[in-house]
N, C-alpha and C positions, 0 to 999 in steps of 0.2 A: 504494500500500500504506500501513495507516495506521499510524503510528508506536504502539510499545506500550513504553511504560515500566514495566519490571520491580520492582519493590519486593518483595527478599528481604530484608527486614530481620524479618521476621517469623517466620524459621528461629530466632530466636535468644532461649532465653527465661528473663527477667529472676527472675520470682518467682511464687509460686503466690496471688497478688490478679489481680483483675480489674481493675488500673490501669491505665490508658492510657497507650502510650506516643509521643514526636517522635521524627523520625530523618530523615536525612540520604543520599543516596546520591547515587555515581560509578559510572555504565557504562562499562567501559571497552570498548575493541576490540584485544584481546593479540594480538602477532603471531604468527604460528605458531610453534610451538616454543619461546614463550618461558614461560610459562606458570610455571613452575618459578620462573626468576629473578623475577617479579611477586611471588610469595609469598613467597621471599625477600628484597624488598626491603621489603613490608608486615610483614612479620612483623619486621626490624632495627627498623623508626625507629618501631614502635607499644608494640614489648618495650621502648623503650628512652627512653618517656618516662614521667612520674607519671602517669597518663591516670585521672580522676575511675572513681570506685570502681562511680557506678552504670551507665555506658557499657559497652555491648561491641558489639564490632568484630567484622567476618564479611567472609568473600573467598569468593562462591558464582560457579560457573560456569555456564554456558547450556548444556540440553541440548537444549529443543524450543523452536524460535518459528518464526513466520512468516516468506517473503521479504523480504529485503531488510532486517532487523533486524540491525543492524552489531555492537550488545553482545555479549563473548564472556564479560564477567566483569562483577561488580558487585561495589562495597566499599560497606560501608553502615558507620553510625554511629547506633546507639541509645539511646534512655534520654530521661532527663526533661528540660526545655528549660535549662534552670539547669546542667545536666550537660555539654549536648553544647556551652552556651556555652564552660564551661571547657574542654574538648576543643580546640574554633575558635581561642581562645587558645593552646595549645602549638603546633596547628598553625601555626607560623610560625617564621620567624627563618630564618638561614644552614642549619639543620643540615636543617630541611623543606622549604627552597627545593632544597637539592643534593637531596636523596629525589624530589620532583618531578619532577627534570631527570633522573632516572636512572629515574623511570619512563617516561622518557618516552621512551627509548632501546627500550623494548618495547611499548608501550603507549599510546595516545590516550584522549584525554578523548569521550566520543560525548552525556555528559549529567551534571547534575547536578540533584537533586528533593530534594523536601523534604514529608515532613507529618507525618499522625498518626493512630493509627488511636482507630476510633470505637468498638468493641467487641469484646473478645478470648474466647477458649473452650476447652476443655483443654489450658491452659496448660504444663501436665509433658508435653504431647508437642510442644514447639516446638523442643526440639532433634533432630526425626527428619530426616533427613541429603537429601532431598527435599522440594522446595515447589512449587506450583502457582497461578500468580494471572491473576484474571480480571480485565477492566478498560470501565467506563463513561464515558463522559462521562453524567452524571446533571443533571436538569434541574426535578425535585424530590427531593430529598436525602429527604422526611422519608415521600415514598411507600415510596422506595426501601428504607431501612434498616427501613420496619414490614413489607415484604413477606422483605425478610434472616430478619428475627427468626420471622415465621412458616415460612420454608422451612426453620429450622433445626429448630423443633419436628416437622417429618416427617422430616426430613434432617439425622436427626444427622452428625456427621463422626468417623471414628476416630480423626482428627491434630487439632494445630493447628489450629486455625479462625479468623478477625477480617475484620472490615471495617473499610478507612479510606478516609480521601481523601488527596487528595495538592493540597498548596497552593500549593507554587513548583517552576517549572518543567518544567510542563506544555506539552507539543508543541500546534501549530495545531489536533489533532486534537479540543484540551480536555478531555482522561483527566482524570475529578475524581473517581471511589471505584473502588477495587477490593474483591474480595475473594478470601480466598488460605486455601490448605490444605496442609496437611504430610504425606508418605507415608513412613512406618516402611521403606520399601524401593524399588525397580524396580518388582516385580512388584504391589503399592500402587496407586503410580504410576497401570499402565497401564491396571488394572482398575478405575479409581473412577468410579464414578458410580451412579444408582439402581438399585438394587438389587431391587426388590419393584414393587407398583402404586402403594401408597403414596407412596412413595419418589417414584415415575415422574409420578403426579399434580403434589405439590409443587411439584416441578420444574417442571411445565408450569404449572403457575399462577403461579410468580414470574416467568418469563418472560412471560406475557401480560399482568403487572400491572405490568408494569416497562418493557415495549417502549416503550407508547406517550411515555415520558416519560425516557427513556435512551436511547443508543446504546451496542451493547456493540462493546469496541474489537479484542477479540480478547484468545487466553494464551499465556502462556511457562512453560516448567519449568527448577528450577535444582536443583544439589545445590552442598552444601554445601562448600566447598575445606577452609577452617579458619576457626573462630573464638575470638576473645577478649575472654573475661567478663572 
């Protein structure tokens, strides 16, 4: 089964430009029942330091993935690179070391990634409380993001919309672009996809312009636990 690195960092959203943002994430694998104390100990040592003004922080959980995909939670860290450095900086000393070790009375570390995405799109629907992302290992980047741009022109999206890649920490499998969409709900959710013939063509043509020079890696769905802008 191949491994799929989730990037929810993309529930979370900064400002109404089309800037591009870095970010950061931790998969975790929460034990049963603890789920509660997790947010509780994320929410104590994040409330509780100066954390740069343009970062924010998200605790989204798993609702759909594949076999054998151990992530039940992902914390992410967002914003501009210069931001999330000052961030990596607080993250440390006695008082984040003990946060650590008490996460880790619930919880395991399953991954840690890093990147940036490459184009964003109705920005005011990024905080809808559901996200969806697809994932490639891409082997021409610049096929790929000209056939994005055209499947969006038939294929608009109601939510959030972006594509990125992801640059460190990447599985054997080589996941290097996703792309990820936000549902206003559940019933969102279940029901997305083409809609029309339109729609349905699109669709089938970024797929065939895109096979030959990608592997698609498989998706996961998350909602949103809590976040903080």
């Amino acid at each position: 089964m191949k491994k799929i690195i989730f990037i929810f960092l993309l529930l979370i959203s900064f400002s109404l430009t089309a800037q591009n943002i870095f970010w950061e994430q931790v998969g975790l694998k929460v034990n049963q029942g603890s789920s509660n104390f997790v947010l509780e100990l994320v929410e104590e040592f994040y409330t509780s330091i100066e954390k740069p003004e343009g970062v924010a922080i998200s605790l989204d959980a798993v609702m759909f993935k594949p076999e054998g995909y151990e992530a039940t939670h992902f914390l992410t860290f967002a914003g501009s690179a210069e931001d999330l450095a000052k961030l990596r900086e607080l993250r440390s000393g006695s008082v984040y070391m003990q946060y650590n070790q008490n996460m880790l009375k619930f919880s395991k570390i399953t991954s840690i990634t890093s990147g940036s995405t490459l184009m964003r799109m109705n920005l005011d629907k990024g905080n809808y409380p559901i996200a969806q992302l697809w994932q490639w290992n891409v082997k021409d980047p610049e096929v790929f993001m000209n056939e994005f741009i055209s499947l969006t022109s038939s294929f608009p999206q109601d939510g959030y919309l972006s594509i990125g890649r992801i640059s460190q920490g990447s599985s054997p499998d080589g996941e290097s672009h996703y792309i990820y969409t936000t549902h206003k709900d559940y019933g969102s959710a279940l029901s997305w996809g083409p809609k029309n013939e339109k729609e349905q063509a699109a669709f089938v043509k970024f797929q065939k312009k895109t096979n030959p020079t990608s592997d698609y890696l498989g998706t996961v769905t998350v909602r949103n636990v809590k976040s903080w802008n």
